[in-house]
C-alpha positions as CSV (number, residue, x, y, z in Angstrom):
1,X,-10.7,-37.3,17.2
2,X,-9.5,-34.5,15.4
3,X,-7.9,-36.8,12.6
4,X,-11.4,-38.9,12.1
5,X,-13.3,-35.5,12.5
6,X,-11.6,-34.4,9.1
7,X,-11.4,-37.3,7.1
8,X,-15.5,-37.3,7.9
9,X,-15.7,-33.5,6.5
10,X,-13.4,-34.3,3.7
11,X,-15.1,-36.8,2.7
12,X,-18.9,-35.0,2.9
13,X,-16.9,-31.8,1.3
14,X,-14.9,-33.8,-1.6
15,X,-17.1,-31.8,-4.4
16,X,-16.0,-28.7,-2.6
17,X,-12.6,-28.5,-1.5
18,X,-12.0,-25.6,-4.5
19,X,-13.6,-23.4,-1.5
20,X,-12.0,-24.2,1.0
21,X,-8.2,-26.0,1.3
22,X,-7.5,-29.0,3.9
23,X,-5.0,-26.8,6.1
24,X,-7.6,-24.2,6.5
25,X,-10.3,-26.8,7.2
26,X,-8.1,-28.6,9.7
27,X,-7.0,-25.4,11.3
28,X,-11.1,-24.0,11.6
29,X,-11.6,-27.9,13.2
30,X,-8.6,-27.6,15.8
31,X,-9.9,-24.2,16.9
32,X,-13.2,-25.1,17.3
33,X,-12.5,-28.6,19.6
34,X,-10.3,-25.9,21.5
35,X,-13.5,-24.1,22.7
36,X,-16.5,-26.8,22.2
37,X,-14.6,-29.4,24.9
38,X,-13.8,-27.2,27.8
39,X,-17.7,-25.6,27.0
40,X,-18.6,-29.7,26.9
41,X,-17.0,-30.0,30.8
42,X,-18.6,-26.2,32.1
43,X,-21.9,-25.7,30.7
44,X,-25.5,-27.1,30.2
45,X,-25.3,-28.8,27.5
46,X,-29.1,-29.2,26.7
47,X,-29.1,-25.4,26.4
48,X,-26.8,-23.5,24.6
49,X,-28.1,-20.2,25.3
50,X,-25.8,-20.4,28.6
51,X,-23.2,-18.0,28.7
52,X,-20.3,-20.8,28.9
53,X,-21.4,-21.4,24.8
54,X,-20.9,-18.2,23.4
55,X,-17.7,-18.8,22.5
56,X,-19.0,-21.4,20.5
57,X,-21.6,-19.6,19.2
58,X,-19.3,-16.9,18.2
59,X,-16.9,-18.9,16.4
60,X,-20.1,-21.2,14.4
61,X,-21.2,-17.6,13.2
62,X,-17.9,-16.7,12.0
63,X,-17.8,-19.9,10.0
64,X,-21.3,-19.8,8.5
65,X,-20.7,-16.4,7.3
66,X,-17.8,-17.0,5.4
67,X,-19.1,-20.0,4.0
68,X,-22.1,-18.4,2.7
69,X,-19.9,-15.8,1.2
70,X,-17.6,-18.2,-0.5
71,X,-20.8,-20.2,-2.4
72,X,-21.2,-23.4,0.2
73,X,-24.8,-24.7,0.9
74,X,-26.8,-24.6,4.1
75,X,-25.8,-28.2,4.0
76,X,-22.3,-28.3,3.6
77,X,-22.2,-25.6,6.2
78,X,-24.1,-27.7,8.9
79,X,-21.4,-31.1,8.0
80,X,-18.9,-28.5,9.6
81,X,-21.2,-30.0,13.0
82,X,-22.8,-32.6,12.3
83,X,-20.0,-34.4,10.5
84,X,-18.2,-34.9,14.4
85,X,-20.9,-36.9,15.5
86,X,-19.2,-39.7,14.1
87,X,-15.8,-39.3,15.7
88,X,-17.3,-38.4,18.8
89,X,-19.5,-41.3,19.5
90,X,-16.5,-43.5,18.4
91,X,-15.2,-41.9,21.5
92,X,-18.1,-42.7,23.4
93,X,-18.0,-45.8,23.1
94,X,-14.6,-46.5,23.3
95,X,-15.2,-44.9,26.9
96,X,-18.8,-45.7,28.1
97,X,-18.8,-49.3,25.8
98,X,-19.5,-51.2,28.9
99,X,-22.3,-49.9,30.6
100,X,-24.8,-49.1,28.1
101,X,-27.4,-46.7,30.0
102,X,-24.4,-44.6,30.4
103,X,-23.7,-45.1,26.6
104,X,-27.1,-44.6,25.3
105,X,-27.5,-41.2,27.9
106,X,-24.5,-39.7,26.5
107,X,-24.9,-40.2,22.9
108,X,-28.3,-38.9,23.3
109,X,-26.7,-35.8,25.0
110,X,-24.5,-35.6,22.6
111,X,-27.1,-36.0,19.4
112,X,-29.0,-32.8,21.3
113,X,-26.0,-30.3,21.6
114,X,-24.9,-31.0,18.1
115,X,-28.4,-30.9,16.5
116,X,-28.8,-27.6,18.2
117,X,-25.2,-26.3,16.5
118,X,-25.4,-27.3,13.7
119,X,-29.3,-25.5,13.0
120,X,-27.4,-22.5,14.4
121,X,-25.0,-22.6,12.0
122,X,-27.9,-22.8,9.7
123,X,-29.4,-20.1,11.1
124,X,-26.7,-18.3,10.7
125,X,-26.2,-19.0,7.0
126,X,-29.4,-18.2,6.1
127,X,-29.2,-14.4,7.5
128,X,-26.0,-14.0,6.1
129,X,-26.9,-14.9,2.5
130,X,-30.4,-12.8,2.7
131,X,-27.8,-10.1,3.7
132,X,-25.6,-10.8,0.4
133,X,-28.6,-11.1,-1.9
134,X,-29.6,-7.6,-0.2
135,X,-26.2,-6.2,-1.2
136,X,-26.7,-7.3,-4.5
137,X,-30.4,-6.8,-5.2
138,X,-28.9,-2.7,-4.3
139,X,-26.2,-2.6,-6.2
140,X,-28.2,-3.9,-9.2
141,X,-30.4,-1.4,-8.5
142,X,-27.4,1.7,-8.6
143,X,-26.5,-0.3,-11.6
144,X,-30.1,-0.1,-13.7
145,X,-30.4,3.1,-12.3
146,X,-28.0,5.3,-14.5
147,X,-27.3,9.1,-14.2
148,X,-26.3,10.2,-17.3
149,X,-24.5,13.9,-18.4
150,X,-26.1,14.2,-21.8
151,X,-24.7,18.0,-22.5
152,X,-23.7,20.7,-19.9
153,X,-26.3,21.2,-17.5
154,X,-28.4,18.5,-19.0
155,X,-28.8,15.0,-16.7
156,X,-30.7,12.2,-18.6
157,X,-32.0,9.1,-16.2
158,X,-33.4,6.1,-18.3
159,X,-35.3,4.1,-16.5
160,X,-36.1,0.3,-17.2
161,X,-38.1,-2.1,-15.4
162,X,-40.9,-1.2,-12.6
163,X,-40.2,1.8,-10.3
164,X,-41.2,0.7,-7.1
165,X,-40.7,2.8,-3.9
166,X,-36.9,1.4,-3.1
167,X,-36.0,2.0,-6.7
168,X,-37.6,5.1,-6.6
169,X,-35.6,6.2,-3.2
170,X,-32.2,5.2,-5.4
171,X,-33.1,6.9,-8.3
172,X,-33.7,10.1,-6.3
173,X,-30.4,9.7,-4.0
174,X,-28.5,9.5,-7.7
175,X,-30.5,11.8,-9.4
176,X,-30.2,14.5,-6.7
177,X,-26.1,13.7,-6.3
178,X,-25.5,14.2,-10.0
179,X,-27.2,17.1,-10.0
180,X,-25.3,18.6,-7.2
181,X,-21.5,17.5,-8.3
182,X,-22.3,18.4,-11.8
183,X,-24.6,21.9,-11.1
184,X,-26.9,20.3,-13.9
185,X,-30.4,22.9,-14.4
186,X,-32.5,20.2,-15.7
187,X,-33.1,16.5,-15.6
188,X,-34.6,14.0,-18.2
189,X,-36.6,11.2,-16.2
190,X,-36.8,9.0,-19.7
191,X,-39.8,5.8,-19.0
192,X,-39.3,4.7,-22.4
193,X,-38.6,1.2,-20.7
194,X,-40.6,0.9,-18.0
195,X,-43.4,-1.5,-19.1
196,X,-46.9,0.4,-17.6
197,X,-47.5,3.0,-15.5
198,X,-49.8,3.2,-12.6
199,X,-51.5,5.2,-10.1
200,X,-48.1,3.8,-7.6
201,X,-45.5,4.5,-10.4
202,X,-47.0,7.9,-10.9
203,X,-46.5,8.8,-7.8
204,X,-42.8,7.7,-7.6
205,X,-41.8,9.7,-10.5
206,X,-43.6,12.5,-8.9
207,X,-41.9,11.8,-5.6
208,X,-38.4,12.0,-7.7
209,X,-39.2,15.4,-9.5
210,X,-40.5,17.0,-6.8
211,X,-37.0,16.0,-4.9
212,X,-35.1,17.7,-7.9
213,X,-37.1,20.8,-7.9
214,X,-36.2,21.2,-4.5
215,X,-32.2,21.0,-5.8
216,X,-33.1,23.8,-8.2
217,X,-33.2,21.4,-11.4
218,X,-36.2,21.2,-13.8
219,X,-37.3,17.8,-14.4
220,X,-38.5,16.6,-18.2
221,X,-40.4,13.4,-18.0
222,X,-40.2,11.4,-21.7
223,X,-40.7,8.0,-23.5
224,X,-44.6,7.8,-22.8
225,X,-45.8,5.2,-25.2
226,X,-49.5,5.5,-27.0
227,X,-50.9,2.9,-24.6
228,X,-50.0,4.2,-21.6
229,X,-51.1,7.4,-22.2
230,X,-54.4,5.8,-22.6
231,X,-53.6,4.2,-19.1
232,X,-53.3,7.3,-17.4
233,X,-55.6,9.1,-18.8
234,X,-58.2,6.6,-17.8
235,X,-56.9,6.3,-14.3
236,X,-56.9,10.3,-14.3
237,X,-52.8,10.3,-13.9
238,X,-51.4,14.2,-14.3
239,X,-48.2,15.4,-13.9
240,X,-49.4,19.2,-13.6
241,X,-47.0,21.3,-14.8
242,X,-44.1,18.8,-15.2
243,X,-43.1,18.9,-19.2
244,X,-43.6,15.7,-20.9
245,X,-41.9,14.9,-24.4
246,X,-43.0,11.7,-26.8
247,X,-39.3,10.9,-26.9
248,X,-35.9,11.4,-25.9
249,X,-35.3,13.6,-29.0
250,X,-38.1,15.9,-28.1
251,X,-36.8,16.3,-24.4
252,X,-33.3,16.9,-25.3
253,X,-34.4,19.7,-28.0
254,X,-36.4,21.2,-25.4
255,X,-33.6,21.3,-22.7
256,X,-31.3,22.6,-24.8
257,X,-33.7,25.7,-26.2
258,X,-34.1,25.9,-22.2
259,X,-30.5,26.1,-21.7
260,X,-30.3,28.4,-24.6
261,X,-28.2,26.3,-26.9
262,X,-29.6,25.4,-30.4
263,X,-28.6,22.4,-32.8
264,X,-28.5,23.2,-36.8
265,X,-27.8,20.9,-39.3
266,X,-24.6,21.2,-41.8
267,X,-24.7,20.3,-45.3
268,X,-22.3,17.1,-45.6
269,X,-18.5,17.9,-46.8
270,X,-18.2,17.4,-50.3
């Protein structure tokens, strides 16, 4: 059964078997009849829920997770189960052929416990992938999220896209790190790319300044464009006594006079 039980997922998996090598797949196939038949001979098997399927269980999980990491489809994950059905009732009837209520109750039986499997494996799948789009919907986050050391004592953070409140908790966790391993006095929260800003942003990039003030570092907020000025001042948006500069020019002059440091242009060598 173990023969006809690969040349069935070969066959569904021909597209794929750059994931996944036939000694691999046969190996993952032998383990798995290894606990599925004694669990077939101990345990209920219109519930799988029973302790004597754990094992199973276990094992199923293991196999959807990596699949979803290595790039299969709920699909091709599920063939891992339902692709035995054919092997098995082959077996069936090979056994039961010659009383048919026997046949039909056992194939049904059978059509049950693996239906069940393979939506666990699916089940599986699923949570494992949102957990990988998770991971990678964060780290895109750190990434568009950058902490920059302009000068010394000078941090610069340019934000682009909407700052919603998990962005905002990762721009504050980087902000407030950089300010402590590089003892930085004041911050530059540059908006020149984010898009508009509302009551909700506002209060994010308050949320963040606030945290950095409580580090000891001032916070500059620059980049706000003519139209959403306009914006906030119609929604009645204030920063209070946060400094705001037009640009990323103005907010670096002014950090540096802060700083005490002062920029002065030489006449070009002749």
């Amino acid at each position: 059964m173990l023969t006809d039980w690969l040349r069935e997922q070969l066959s569904a998996l021909s597209a794929r078997q750059d994931l996944i090598s036939e000694p691999d797949l046969k190996r993952q196939s032998a383990e798995f009849l290894a606990i599925f038949t004694p669990a077939c001979h101990t345990g209920d098997l219109a519930d799988i829920t029973q302790p004597e399927w754990q094992p199973v269980l276990d094992f199923l999980a293991g196999i959807s997770r990596s699949r979803a990491v290595q790039g299969f489809s709920p699909s091709e994950t599920a063939t891992f189960v339902f692709s035995l059905k054919q092997p098995l009732f082959a077996r069936l009837r090979q056994e039961l052929g010659a009383d048919a209520q026997a046949l039909a109750d056992e194939m049904w039986a059978a059509t049950v416990l693996l239906d069940k499997l393979g939506l666990y494996t699916t089940e599986v799948y699923q949570k494992s992938r949102e957990g990988v789009i998770k991971r990678q919907q964060q780290e895109m986050l750190e990434l568009s999220t950058p902490v920059v050391k302009l000068w010394d004592g000078i941090l610069a953070v340019p934000l682009i896209g909407t700052l919603d409140s998990s962005r905002t908790m990762v721009v504050m966790e980087s902000l407030l790190q950089s300010i402590v391993d590089t003892g930085s006095a004041i911050a530059i929260v540059d908006i020149t790319g984010v898009p508009t800003v509302d009551t909700l942003i506002a209060q994010n990039l308050l949320k963040a300044v606030a945290a950095a003030r409580l580090m000891g570092a001032e916070c500059i907020i620059c980049g706000i464009r003519p139209q959403i000025a306009q914006t906030m001042v119609h929604l009645g948006i204030e920063f209070g006594s946060i400094v705001t500069k037009a640009n990323l020019a103005d907010a670096l002059a002014y950090a540096f006079r802060q700083i005490g440091c002062s920029v002065t242009r030489q006449a070009p060598r002749g």
